[in-house]
C-alpha positions in Angstrom: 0.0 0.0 0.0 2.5 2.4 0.7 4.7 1.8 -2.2 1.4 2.3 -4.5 1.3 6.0 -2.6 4.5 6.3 -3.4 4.0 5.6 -7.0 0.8 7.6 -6.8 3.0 11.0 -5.6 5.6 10.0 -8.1 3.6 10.2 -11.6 1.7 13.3 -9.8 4.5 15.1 -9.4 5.6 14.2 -12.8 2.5 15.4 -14.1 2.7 18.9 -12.7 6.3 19.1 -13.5 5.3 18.5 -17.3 3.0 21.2 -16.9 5.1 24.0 -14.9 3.3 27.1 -16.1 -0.2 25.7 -15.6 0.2 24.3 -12.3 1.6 27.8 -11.1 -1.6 29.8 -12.1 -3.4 26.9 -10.6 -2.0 27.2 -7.2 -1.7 30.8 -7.6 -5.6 30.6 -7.5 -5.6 28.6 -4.9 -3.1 30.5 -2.7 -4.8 34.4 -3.0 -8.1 32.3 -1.3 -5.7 31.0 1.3 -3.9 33.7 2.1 -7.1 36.4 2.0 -8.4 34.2 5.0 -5.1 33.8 6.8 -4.4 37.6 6.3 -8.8 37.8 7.6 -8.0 35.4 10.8 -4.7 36.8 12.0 -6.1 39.9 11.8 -9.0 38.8 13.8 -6.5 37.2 16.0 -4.4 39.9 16.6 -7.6 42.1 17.5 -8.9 39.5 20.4 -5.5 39.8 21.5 -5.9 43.7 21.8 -9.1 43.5 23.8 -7.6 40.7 26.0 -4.6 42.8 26.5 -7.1 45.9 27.5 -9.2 43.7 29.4 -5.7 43.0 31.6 -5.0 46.5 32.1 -8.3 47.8 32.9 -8.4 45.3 36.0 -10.7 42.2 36.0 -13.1 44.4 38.8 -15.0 46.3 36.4 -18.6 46.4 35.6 -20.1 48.6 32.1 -23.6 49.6 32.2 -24.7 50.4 28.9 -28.5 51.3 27.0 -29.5 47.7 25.2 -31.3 47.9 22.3 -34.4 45.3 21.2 -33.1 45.2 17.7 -30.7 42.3 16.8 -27.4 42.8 17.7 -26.1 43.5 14.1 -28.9 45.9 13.3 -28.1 47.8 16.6 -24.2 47.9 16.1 -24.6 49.7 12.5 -26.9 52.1 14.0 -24.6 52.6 16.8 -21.5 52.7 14.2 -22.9 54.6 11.3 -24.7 57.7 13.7 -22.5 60.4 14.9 -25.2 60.8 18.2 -25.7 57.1 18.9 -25.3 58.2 22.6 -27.9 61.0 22.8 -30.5 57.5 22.7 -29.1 56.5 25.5 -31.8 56.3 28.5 -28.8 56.4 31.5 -28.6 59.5 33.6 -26.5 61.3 36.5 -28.7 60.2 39.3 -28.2 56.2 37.5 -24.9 57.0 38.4 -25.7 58.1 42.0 -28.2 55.3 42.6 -25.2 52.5 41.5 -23.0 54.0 43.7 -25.2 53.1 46.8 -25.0 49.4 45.5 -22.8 47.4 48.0 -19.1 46.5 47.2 -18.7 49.5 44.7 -15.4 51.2 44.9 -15.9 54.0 42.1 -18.6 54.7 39.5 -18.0 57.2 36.6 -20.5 58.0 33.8 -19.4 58.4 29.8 -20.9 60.9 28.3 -19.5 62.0 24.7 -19.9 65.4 22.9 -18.2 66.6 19.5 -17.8 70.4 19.5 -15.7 73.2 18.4 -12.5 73.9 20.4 -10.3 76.4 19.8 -6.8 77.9 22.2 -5.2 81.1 21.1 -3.4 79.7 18.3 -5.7 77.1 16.4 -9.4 75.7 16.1 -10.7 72.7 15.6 -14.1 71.5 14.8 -15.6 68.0 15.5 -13.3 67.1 18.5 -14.1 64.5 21.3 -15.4 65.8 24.6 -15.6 63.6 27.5 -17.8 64.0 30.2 -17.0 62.3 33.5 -16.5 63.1 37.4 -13.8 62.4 39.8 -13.8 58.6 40.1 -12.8 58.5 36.3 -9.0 57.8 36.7 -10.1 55.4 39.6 -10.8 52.9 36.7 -9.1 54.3 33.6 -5.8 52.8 33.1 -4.8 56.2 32.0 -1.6 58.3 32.8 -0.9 62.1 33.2 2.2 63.1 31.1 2.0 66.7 32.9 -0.5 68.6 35.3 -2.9 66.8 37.0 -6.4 65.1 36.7 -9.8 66.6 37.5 -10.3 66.6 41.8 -12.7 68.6 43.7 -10.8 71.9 43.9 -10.3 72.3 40.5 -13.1 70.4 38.3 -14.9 73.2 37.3 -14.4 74.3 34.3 -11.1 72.7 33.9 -9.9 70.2 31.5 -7.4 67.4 30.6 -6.5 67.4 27.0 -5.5 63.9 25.0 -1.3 64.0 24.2 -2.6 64.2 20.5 -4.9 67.1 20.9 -2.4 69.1 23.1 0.3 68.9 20.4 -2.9 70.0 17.9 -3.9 73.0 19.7 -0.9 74.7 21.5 2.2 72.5 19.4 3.3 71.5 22.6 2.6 69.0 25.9 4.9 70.2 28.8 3.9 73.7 28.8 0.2 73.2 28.2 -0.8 73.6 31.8 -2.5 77.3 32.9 -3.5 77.7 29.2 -7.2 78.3 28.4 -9.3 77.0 25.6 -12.7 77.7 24.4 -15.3 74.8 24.0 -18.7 76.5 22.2 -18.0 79.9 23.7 -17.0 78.6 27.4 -13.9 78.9 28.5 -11.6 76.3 30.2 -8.3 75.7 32.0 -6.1 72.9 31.2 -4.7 71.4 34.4 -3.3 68.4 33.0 -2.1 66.6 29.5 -2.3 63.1 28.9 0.3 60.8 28.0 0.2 58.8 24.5 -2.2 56.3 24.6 -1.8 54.9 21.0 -4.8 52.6 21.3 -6.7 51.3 18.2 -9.4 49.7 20.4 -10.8 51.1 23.7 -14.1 50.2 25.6 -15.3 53.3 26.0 -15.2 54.3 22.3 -13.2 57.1 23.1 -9.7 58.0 21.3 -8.2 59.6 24.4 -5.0 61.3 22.5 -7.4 63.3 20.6 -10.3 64.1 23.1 -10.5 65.7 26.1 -11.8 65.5 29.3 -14.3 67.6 31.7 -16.4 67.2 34.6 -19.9 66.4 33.4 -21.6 69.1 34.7 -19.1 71.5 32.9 -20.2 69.1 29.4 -23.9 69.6 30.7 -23.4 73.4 30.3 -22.3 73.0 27.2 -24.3 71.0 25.1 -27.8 71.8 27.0 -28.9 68.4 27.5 -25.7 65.7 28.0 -27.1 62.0 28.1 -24.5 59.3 29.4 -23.2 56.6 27.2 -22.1 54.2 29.8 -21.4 53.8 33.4 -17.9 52.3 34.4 -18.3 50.7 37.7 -15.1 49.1 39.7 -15.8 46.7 42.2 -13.9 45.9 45.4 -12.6 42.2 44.4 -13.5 39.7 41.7 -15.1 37.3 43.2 -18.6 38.3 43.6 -19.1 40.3 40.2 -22.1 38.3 39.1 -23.4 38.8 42.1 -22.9 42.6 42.0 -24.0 42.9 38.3 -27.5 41.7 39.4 -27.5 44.0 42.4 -26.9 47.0 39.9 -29.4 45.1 37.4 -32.2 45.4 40.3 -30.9 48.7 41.9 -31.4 50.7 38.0 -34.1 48.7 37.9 -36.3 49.9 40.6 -34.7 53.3 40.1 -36.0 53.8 36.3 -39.7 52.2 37.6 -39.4 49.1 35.9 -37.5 50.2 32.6 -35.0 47.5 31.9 -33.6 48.7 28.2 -30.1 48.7 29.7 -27.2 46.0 30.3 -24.5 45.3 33.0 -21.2 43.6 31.6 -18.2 42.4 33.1 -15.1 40.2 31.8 -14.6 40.0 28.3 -18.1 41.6 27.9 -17.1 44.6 28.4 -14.9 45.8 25.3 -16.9 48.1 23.0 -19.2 46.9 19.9 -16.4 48.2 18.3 -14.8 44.1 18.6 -18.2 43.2 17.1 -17.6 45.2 14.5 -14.4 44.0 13.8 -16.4 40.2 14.1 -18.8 41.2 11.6 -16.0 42.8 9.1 -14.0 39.8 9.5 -16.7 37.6 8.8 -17.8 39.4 5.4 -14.5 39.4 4.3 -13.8 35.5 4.8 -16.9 35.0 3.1 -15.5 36.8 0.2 -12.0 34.7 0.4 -13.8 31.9 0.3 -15.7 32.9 -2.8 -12.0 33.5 -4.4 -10.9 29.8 -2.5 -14.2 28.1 -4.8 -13.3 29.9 -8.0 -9.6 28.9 -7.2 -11.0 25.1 -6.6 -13.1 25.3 -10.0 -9.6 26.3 -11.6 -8.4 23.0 -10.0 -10.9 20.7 -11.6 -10.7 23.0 -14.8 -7.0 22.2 -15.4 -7.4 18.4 -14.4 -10.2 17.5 -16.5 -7.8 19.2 -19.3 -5.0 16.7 -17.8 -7.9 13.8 -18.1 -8.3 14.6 -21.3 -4.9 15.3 -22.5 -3.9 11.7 -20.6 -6.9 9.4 -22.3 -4.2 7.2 -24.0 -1.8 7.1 -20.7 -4.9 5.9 -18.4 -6.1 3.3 -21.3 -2.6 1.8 -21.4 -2.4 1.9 -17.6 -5.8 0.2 -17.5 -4.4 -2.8 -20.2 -1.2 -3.3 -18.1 -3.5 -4.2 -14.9 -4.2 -0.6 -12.9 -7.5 -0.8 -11.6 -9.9 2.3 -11.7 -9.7 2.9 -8.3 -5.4 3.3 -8.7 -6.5 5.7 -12.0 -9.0 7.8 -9.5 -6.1 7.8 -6.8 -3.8 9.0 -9.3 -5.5 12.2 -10.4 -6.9 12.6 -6.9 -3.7 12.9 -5.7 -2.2 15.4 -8.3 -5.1 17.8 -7.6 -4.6 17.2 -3.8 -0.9 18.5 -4.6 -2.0 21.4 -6.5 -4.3 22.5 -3.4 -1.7 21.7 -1.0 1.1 23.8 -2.7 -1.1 26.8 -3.2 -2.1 26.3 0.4 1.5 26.7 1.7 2.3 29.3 -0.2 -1.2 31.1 0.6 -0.2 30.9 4.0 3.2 32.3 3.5 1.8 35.0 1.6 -1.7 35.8 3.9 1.4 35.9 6.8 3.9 38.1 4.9 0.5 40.8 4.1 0.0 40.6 7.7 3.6 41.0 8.9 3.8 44.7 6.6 0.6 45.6 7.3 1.7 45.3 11.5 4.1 48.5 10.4 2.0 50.5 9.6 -0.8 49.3 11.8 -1.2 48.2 15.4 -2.5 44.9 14.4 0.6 42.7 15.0 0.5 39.1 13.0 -1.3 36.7 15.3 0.2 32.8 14.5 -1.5 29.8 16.0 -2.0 26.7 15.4 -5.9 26.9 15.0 -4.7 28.8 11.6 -2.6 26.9 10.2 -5.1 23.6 10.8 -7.5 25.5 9.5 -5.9 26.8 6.0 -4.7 23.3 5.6 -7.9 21.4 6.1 -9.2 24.2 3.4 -7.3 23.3 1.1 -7.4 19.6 2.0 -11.2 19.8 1.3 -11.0 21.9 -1.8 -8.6 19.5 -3.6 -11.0 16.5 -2.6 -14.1 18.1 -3.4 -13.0 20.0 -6.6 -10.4 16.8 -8.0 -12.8 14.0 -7.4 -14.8 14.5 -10.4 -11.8 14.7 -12.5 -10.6 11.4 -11.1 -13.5 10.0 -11.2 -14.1 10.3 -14.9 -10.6 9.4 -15.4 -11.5 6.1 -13.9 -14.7 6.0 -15.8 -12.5 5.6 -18.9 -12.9 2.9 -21.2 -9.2 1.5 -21.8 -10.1 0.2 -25.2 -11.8 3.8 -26.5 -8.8 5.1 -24.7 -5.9 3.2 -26.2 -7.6 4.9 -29.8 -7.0 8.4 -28.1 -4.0 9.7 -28.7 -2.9 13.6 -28.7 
Protein backbone atom coordinates (compact mmCIF):
# COMPACT_ATOMS: atom_id res chain seq x y z
CA UNK A 1 0.00 0.00 0.00
CA UNK A 2 2.47 2.38 0.67
CA UNK A 3 4.67 1.75 -2.17
CA UNK A 4 1.36 2.30 -4.55
CA UNK A 5 1.31 6.01 -2.59
CA UNK A 6 4.50 6.26 -3.44
CA UNK A 7 3.98 5.56 -7.01
CA UNK A 8 0.82 7.59 -6.83
CA UNK A 9 3.02 11.02 -5.56
CA UNK A 10 5.60 9.99 -8.12
CA UNK A 11 3.55 10.19 -11.56
CA UNK A 12 1.71 13.32 -9.81
CA UNK A 13 4.46 15.13 -9.44
CA UNK A 14 5.61 14.15 -12.80
CA UNK A 15 2.51 15.39 -14.09
CA UNK A 16 2.71 18.94 -12.74
CA UNK A 17 6.34 19.11 -13.51
CA UNK A 18 5.33 18.52 -17.29
CA UNK A 19 3.02 21.20 -16.86
CA UNK A 20 5.11 24.04 -14.92
CA UNK A 21 3.29 27.12 -16.07
CA UNK A 22 -0.24 25.73 -15.61
CA UNK A 23 0.19 24.27 -12.28
CA UNK A 24 1.62 27.85 -11.13
CA UNK A 25 -1.62 29.76 -12.14
CA UNK A 26 -3.42 26.89 -10.59
CA UNK A 27 -2.01 27.16 -7.23
CA UNK A 28 -1.68 30.81 -7.56
CA UNK A 29 -5.65 30.61 -7.46
CA UNK A 30 -5.60 28.61 -4.86
CA UNK A 31 -3.11 30.48 -2.66
CA UNK A 32 -4.79 34.38 -2.98
CA UNK A 33 -8.11 32.33 -1.32
CA UNK A 34 -5.70 31.05 1.34
CA UNK A 35 -3.89 33.71 2.10
CA UNK A 36 -7.13 36.43 2.04
CA UNK A 37 -8.39 34.23 4.98
CA UNK A 38 -5.08 33.76 6.85
CA UNK A 39 -4.42 37.57 6.30
CA UNK A 40 -8.75 37.80 7.60
CA UNK A 41 -7.97 35.35 10.83
CA UNK A 42 -4.65 36.79 11.95
CA UNK A 43 -6.14 39.93 11.79
CA UNK A 44 -9.00 38.80 13.79
CA UNK A 45 -6.48 37.19 16.02
CA UNK A 46 -4.41 39.91 16.63
CA UNK A 47 -7.58 42.11 17.45
CA UNK A 48 -8.94 39.55 20.45
CA UNK A 49 -5.50 39.75 21.54
CA UNK A 50 -5.90 43.74 21.84
CA UNK A 51 -9.10 43.50 23.76
CA UNK A 52 -7.60 40.67 25.98
CA UNK A 53 -4.62 42.82 26.54
CA UNK A 54 -7.05 45.90 27.55
CA UNK A 55 -9.20 43.73 29.37
CA UNK A 56 -5.72 43.02 31.56
CA UNK A 57 -4.97 46.52 32.07
CA UNK A 58 -8.29 47.82 32.89
CA UNK A 59 -8.41 45.28 35.95
CA UNK A 60 -10.75 42.19 36.04
CA UNK A 61 -13.08 44.35 38.83
CA UNK A 62 -14.99 46.34 36.36
CA UNK A 63 -18.61 46.40 35.57
CA UNK A 64 -20.11 48.62 32.11
CA UNK A 65 -23.62 49.60 32.23
CA UNK A 66 -24.71 50.42 28.86
CA UNK A 67 -28.48 51.29 27.05
CA UNK A 68 -29.54 47.70 25.17
CA UNK A 69 -31.33 47.86 22.29
CA UNK A 70 -34.42 45.34 21.16
CA UNK A 71 -33.14 45.15 17.73
CA UNK A 72 -30.69 42.27 16.85
CA UNK A 73 -27.36 42.78 17.72
CA UNK A 74 -26.09 43.46 14.10
CA UNK A 75 -28.88 45.91 13.25
CA UNK A 76 -28.10 47.84 16.60
CA UNK A 77 -24.17 47.93 16.09
CA UNK A 78 -24.55 49.71 12.50
CA UNK A 79 -26.91 52.15 13.96
CA UNK A 80 -24.57 52.59 16.81
CA UNK A 81 -21.49 52.70 14.18
CA UNK A 82 -22.93 54.61 11.33
CA UNK A 83 -24.70 57.69 13.71
CA UNK A 84 -22.48 60.41 14.91
CA UNK A 85 -25.15 60.80 18.20
CA UNK A 86 -25.70 57.10 18.85
CA UNK A 87 -25.28 58.15 22.59
CA UNK A 88 -27.92 61.01 22.77
CA UNK A 89 -30.53 57.50 22.74
CA UNK A 90 -29.10 56.46 25.47
CA UNK A 91 -31.77 56.30 28.54
CA UNK A 92 -28.84 56.37 31.49
CA UNK A 93 -28.64 59.54 33.56
CA UNK A 94 -26.52 61.26 36.49
CA UNK A 95 -28.71 60.17 39.26
CA UNK A 96 -28.18 56.19 37.52
CA UNK A 97 -24.93 57.01 38.40
CA UNK A 98 -25.74 58.08 42.03
CA UNK A 99 -28.17 55.25 42.56
CA UNK A 100 -25.15 52.50 41.48
CA UNK A 101 -23.01 54.04 43.66
CA UNK A 102 -25.16 53.08 46.77
CA UNK A 103 -25.04 49.39 45.52
CA UNK A 104 -22.84 47.42 48.03
CA UNK A 105 -19.13 46.49 47.18
CA UNK A 106 -18.69 49.51 44.71
CA UNK A 107 -15.45 51.23 44.91
CA UNK A 108 -15.93 54.02 42.15
CA UNK A 109 -18.56 54.66 39.46
CA UNK A 110 -17.97 57.22 36.62
CA UNK A 111 -20.48 57.96 33.84
CA UNK A 112 -19.39 58.45 29.76
CA UNK A 113 -20.88 60.94 28.29
CA UNK A 114 -19.45 61.96 24.71
CA UNK A 115 -19.93 65.35 22.85
CA UNK A 116 -18.16 66.60 19.49
CA UNK A 117 -17.79 70.42 19.54
CA UNK A 118 -15.75 73.17 18.45
CA UNK A 119 -12.49 73.91 20.40
CA UNK A 120 -10.34 76.44 19.84
CA UNK A 121 -6.84 77.89 22.20
CA UNK A 122 -5.23 81.12 21.15
CA UNK A 123 -3.44 79.70 18.25
CA UNK A 124 -5.71 77.13 16.42
CA UNK A 125 -9.37 75.74 16.14
CA UNK A 126 -10.69 72.68 15.65
CA UNK A 127 -14.11 71.52 14.77
CA UNK A 128 -15.56 68.00 15.49
CA UNK A 129 -13.33 67.14 18.52
CA UNK A 130 -14.07 64.49 21.27
CA UNK A 131 -15.40 65.85 24.64
CA UNK A 132 -15.58 63.59 27.48
CA UNK A 133 -17.82 64.00 30.21
CA UNK A 134 -17.03 62.35 33.47
CA UNK A 135 -16.49 63.07 37.38
CA UNK A 136 -13.79 62.40 39.83
CA UNK A 137 -13.83 58.63 40.09
CA UNK A 138 -12.76 58.48 36.30
CA UNK A 139 -8.99 57.84 36.74
CA UNK A 140 -10.09 55.43 39.63
CA UNK A 141 -10.84 52.94 36.68
CA UNK A 142 -9.09 54.35 33.59
CA UNK A 143 -5.81 52.76 33.13
CA UNK A 144 -4.80 56.23 32.02
CA UNK A 145 -1.63 58.31 32.79
CA UNK A 146 -0.88 62.13 33.17
CA UNK A 147 2.24 63.08 31.05
CA UNK A 148 2.03 66.73 32.89
CA UNK A 149 -0.52 68.58 35.34
CA UNK A 150 -2.90 66.76 37.01
CA UNK A 151 -6.38 65.08 36.71
CA UNK A 152 -9.80 66.57 37.54
CA UNK A 153 -10.30 66.59 41.77
CA UNK A 154 -12.69 68.60 43.68
CA UNK A 155 -10.76 71.87 43.92
CA UNK A 156 -10.25 72.27 40.51
CA UNK A 157 -13.08 70.37 38.32
CA UNK A 158 -14.90 73.17 37.28
CA UNK A 159 -14.43 74.33 34.35
CA UNK A 160 -11.08 72.68 33.88
CA UNK A 161 -9.87 70.21 31.47
CA UNK A 162 -7.40 67.41 30.63
CA UNK A 163 -6.45 67.38 26.99
CA UNK A 164 -5.53 63.91 24.96
CA UNK A 165 -1.30 64.03 24.20
CA UNK A 166 -2.55 64.21 20.54
CA UNK A 167 -4.87 67.10 20.92
CA UNK A 168 -2.41 69.05 23.10
CA UNK A 169 0.27 68.88 20.40
CA UNK A 170 -2.87 70.00 17.89
CA UNK A 171 -3.89 73.04 19.68
CA UNK A 172 -0.91 74.71 21.54
CA UNK A 173 2.19 72.54 19.40
CA UNK A 174 3.33 71.47 22.58
CA UNK A 175 2.57 68.97 25.87
CA UNK A 176 4.87 70.22 28.83
CA UNK A 177 3.94 73.69 28.83
CA UNK A 178 0.21 73.17 28.20
CA UNK A 179 -0.80 73.63 31.81
CA UNK A 180 -2.51 77.30 32.89
CA UNK A 181 -3.48 77.66 29.21
CA UNK A 182 -7.23 78.28 28.35
CA UNK A 183 -9.34 76.97 25.55
CA UNK A 184 -12.73 77.67 24.42
CA UNK A 185 -15.25 74.81 24.04
CA UNK A 186 -18.71 76.47 22.17
CA UNK A 187 -17.99 79.90 23.69
CA UNK A 188 -17.02 78.60 27.45
CA UNK A 189 -13.94 78.86 28.50
CA UNK A 190 -11.59 76.28 30.17
CA UNK A 191 -8.29 75.73 32.03
CA UNK A 192 -6.06 72.93 31.17
CA UNK A 193 -4.75 71.37 34.36
CA UNK A 194 -3.33 68.37 33.03
CA UNK A 195 -2.15 66.58 29.49
CA UNK A 196 -2.33 63.07 28.88
CA UNK A 197 0.34 60.76 28.03
CA UNK A 198 0.21 58.78 24.55
CA UNK A 199 -2.24 56.30 24.55
CA UNK A 200 -1.84 54.88 21.00
CA UNK A 201 -4.82 52.58 21.25
CA UNK A 202 -6.69 51.26 18.18
CA UNK A 203 -9.40 49.70 20.39
CA UNK A 204 -10.81 51.14 23.70
CA UNK A 205 -14.12 50.18 25.59
CA UNK A 206 -15.31 53.30 25.98
CA UNK A 207 -15.17 54.26 22.26
CA UNK A 208 -13.22 57.07 23.05
CA UNK A 209 -9.71 58.01 21.26
CA UNK A 210 -8.18 59.63 24.44
CA UNK A 211 -4.97 61.28 22.49
CA UNK A 212 -7.42 63.27 20.56
CA UNK A 213 -10.27 64.08 23.14
CA UNK A 214 -10.49 65.75 26.06
CA UNK A 215 -11.81 65.47 29.30
CA UNK A 216 -14.33 67.56 31.71
CA UNK A 217 -16.37 67.20 34.61
CA UNK A 218 -19.92 66.41 33.41
CA UNK A 219 -21.61 69.06 34.73
CA UNK A 220 -19.08 71.49 32.86
CA UNK A 221 -20.23 69.13 29.42
CA UNK A 222 -23.89 69.57 30.67
CA UNK A 223 -23.43 73.38 30.35
CA UNK A 224 -22.25 72.96 27.24
CA UNK A 225 -24.26 71.04 25.15
CA UNK A 226 -27.82 71.75 27.05
CA UNK A 227 -28.94 68.38 27.50
CA UNK A 228 -25.68 65.65 27.95
CA UNK A 229 -27.11 62.04 28.09
CA UNK A 230 -24.53 59.33 29.37
CA UNK A 231 -23.17 56.60 27.17
CA UNK A 232 -22.14 54.18 29.80
CA UNK A 233 -21.45 53.77 33.40
CA UNK A 234 -17.93 52.28 34.36
CA UNK A 235 -18.26 50.66 37.67
CA UNK A 236 -15.08 49.14 39.70
CA UNK A 237 -15.80 46.74 42.20
CA UNK A 238 -13.90 45.90 45.43
CA UNK A 239 -12.58 42.25 44.42
CA UNK A 240 -13.51 39.69 41.67
CA UNK A 241 -15.12 37.32 43.16
CA UNK A 242 -18.59 38.32 43.59
CA UNK A 243 -19.15 40.26 40.19
CA UNK A 244 -22.14 38.33 39.07
CA UNK A 245 -23.44 38.82 42.14
CA UNK A 246 -22.90 42.55 42.01
CA UNK A 247 -23.97 42.93 38.34
CA UNK A 248 -27.48 41.70 39.43
CA UNK A 249 -27.47 44.05 42.36
CA UNK A 250 -26.89 46.95 39.93
CA UNK A 251 -29.36 45.13 37.42
CA UNK A 252 -32.17 45.37 40.28
CA UNK A 253 -30.94 48.71 41.86
CA UNK A 254 -31.43 50.75 37.96
CA UNK A 255 -34.13 48.72 37.90
CA UNK A 256 -36.29 49.93 40.57
CA UNK A 257 -34.75 53.35 40.13
CA UNK A 258 -36.02 53.79 36.34
CA UNK A 259 -39.69 52.17 37.60
CA UNK A 260 -39.44 49.15 35.86
CA UNK A 261 -37.49 50.18 32.56
CA UNK A 262 -35.02 47.54 31.85
CA UNK A 263 -33.61 48.69 28.19
CA UNK A 264 -30.07 48.69 29.69
CA UNK A 265 -27.20 45.99 30.33
CA UNK A 266 -24.46 45.30 32.98
CA UNK A 267 -21.22 43.57 31.56
CA UNK A 268 -18.23 42.43 33.08
CA UNK A 269 -15.07 40.24 31.80
CA UNK A 270 -14.62 40.02 28.25
CA UNK A 271 -18.07 41.59 27.89
CA UNK A 272 -17.13 44.64 28.42
CA UNK A 273 -14.88 45.78 25.26
CA UNK A 274 -16.89 48.08 23.03
CA UNK A 275 -19.25 46.90 19.94
CA UNK A 276 -16.36 48.16 18.25
CA UNK A 277 -14.75 44.10 18.63
CA UNK A 278 -18.24 43.18 17.08
CA UNK A 279 -17.63 45.20 14.48
CA UNK A 280 -14.43 43.97 13.76
CA UNK A 281 -16.39 40.19 14.07
CA UNK A 282 -18.79 41.20 11.62
CA UNK A 283 -15.95 42.81 9.11
CA UNK A 284 -13.98 39.81 9.49
CA UNK A 285 -16.67 37.62 8.76
CA UNK A 286 -17.82 39.39 5.39
CA UNK A 287 -14.49 39.41 4.25
CA UNK A 288 -13.84 35.48 4.77
CA UNK A 289 -16.94 35.00 3.08
CA UNK A 290 -15.49 36.80 0.15
CA UNK A 291 -11.97 34.71 0.44
CA UNK A 292 -13.79 31.87 0.26
CA UNK A 293 -15.74 32.88 -2.77
CA UNK A 294 -12.01 33.52 -4.39
CA UNK A 295 -10.94 29.82 -2.55
CA UNK A 296 -14.20 28.08 -4.84
CA UNK A 297 -13.34 29.90 -7.97
CA UNK A 298 -9.59 28.88 -7.19
CA UNK A 299 -10.99 25.12 -6.60
CA UNK A 300 -13.12 25.28 -9.97
CA UNK A 301 -9.58 26.28 -11.55
CA UNK A 302 -8.41 23.03 -9.97
CA UNK A 303 -10.93 20.73 -11.59
CA UNK A 304 -10.71 22.97 -14.83
CA UNK A 305 -6.96 22.24 -15.36
CA UNK A 306 -7.40 18.42 -14.42
CA UNK A 307 -10.19 17.54 -16.52
CA UNK A 308 -7.80 19.15 -19.31
CA UNK A 309 -4.95 16.70 -17.80
CA UNK A 310 -7.87 13.80 -18.08
CA UNK A 311 -8.28 14.62 -21.34
CA UNK A 312 -4.87 15.33 -22.54
CA UNK A 313 -3.94 11.70 -20.58
CA UNK A 314 -6.86 9.40 -22.27
CA UNK A 315 -4.15 7.25 -24.01
CA UNK A 316 -1.81 7.09 -20.66
CA UNK A 317 -4.90 5.91 -18.39
CA UNK A 318 -6.07 3.32 -21.30
CA UNK A 319 -2.59 1.77 -21.35
CA UNK A 320 -2.42 1.85 -17.62
CA UNK A 321 -5.82 0.24 -17.51
CA UNK A 322 -4.40 -2.76 -20.17
CA UNK A 323 -1.15 -3.33 -18.10
CA UNK A 324 -3.51 -4.20 -14.94
CA UNK A 325 -4.21 -0.64 -12.90
CA UNK A 326 -7.54 -0.84 -11.56
CA UNK A 327 -9.88 2.27 -11.69
CA UNK A 328 -9.73 2.94 -8.28
CA UNK A 329 -5.39 3.29 -8.75
CA UNK A 330 -6.46 5.72 -12.05
CA UNK A 331 -9.01 7.82 -9.53
CA UNK A 332 -6.12 7.76 -6.82
CA UNK A 333 -3.77 9.04 -9.33
CA UNK A 334 -5.47 12.18 -10.36
CA UNK A 335 -6.91 12.56 -6.93
CA UNK A 336 -3.66 12.93 -5.65
CA UNK A 337 -2.16 15.43 -8.33
CA UNK A 338 -5.15 17.79 -7.62
CA UNK A 339 -4.60 17.21 -3.77
CA UNK A 340 -0.90 18.47 -4.63
CA UNK A 341 -1.99 21.41 -6.47
CA UNK A 342 -4.29 22.48 -3.37
CA UNK A 343 -1.75 21.66 -0.96
CA UNK A 344 1.14 23.77 -2.74
CA UNK A 345 -1.08 26.77 -3.22
CA UNK A 346 -2.13 26.30 0.44
CA UNK A 347 1.52 26.70 1.65
CA UNK A 348 2.26 29.34 -0.21
CA UNK A 349 -1.18 31.14 0.58
CA UNK A 350 -0.19 30.94 3.96
CA UNK A 351 3.19 32.34 3.49
CA UNK A 352 1.80 34.97 1.62
CA UNK A 353 -1.71 35.76 3.93
CA UNK A 354 1.44 35.88 6.81
CA UNK A 355 3.86 38.06 4.89
CA UNK A 356 0.54 40.81 4.12
CA UNK A 357 -0.03 40.63 7.65
CA UNK A 358 3.57 40.99 8.85
CA UNK A 359 3.82 44.67 6.63
CA UNK A 360 0.59 45.58 7.33
CA UNK A 361 1.72 45.31 11.45
CA UNK A 362 4.07 48.49 10.41
CA UNK A 363 2.01 50.52 9.56
CA UNK A 364 -0.80 49.30 11.84
CA UNK A 365 -1.21 48.16 15.44
CA UNK A 366 -2.52 44.86 14.37
CA UNK A 367 0.57 42.71 15.04
CA UNK A 368 0.47 39.10 12.98
CA UNK A 369 -1.29 36.75 15.31
CA UNK A 370 0.22 32.84 14.52
CA UNK A 371 -1.53 29.82 16.03
CA UNK A 372 -1.99 26.75 15.36
CA UNK A 373 -5.90 26.90 14.96
CA UNK A 374 -4.66 28.81 11.62
CA UNK A 375 -2.55 26.91 10.21
CA UNK A 376 -5.09 23.63 10.76
CA UNK A 377 -7.49 25.48 9.47
CA UNK A 378 -5.95 26.81 6.04
CA UNK A 379 -4.75 23.26 5.59
CA UNK A 380 -7.91 21.37 6.07
CA UNK A 381 -9.23 24.18 3.37
CA UNK A 382 -7.29 23.26 1.13
CA UNK A 383 -7.39 19.64 1.96
CA UNK A 384 -11.16 19.81 1.31
CA UNK A 385 -11.05 21.94 -1.78
CA UNK A 386 -8.61 19.50 -3.57
CA UNK A 387 -10.98 16.51 -2.60
CA UNK A 388 -14.05 18.12 -3.44
CA UNK A 389 -13.04 20.05 -6.61
CA UNK A 390 -10.44 16.79 -7.95
CA UNK A 391 -12.81 14.03 -7.41
CA UNK A 392 -14.75 14.53 -10.35
CA UNK A 393 -11.82 14.70 -12.50
CA UNK A 394 -10.60 11.43 -11.11
CA UNK A 395 -13.50 9.97 -11.17
CA UNK A 396 -14.11 10.28 -14.85
CA UNK A 397 -10.56 9.36 -15.40
CA UNK A 398 -11.54 6.10 -13.93
CA UNK A 399 -14.67 6.03 -15.81
CA UNK A 400 -12.51 5.55 -18.90
CA UNK A 401 -12.88 2.91 -21.25
CA UNK A 402 -9.25 1.54 -21.78
CA UNK A 403 -10.12 0.22 -25.17
CA UNK A 404 -11.82 3.78 -26.53
CA UNK A 405 -8.78 5.08 -24.73
CA UNK A 406 -5.90 3.19 -26.16
CA UNK A 407 -7.58 4.91 -29.82
CA UNK A 408 -7.00 8.37 -28.06
CA UNK A 409 -4.03 9.74 -28.69
CA UNK A 410 -2.91 13.55 -28.68
Amino acid sequence: MALLLKNHLKLAKAAIKENRTRSFLTCLGIAIGVASISLILSLTGSISQLIHDEIGEIGSDLLVVRPSSTKDSVTSLVEELTSANSFQKSNLTVSDVKAISEVEHITAVAPIAVSTNTVSSEKNTFSSVTVLGTNLDFIKIEPLSLHYGAFLTESNHENSVVLGHTLSLALFNTINSTVGKTITIMGEKFMVVGVLDEVEKSISFDNVDFDNALIVDIDSLDKITGSTQIQQINIKAENTDSLSQISSNIERTLTEHKQGDQNFSVAYGEDITHPASSLFVVISGMLTTVAAISLVVGGIGVMNIMLVSVAERTHEIGVRKAVGASSRNILMQFLFEALILSILGGFFGLVLGYTLAFLLSIITPFSPYVSLEIIAISFLTTLAIGIIFGIYPAIKAASRNPIDSLKHYR
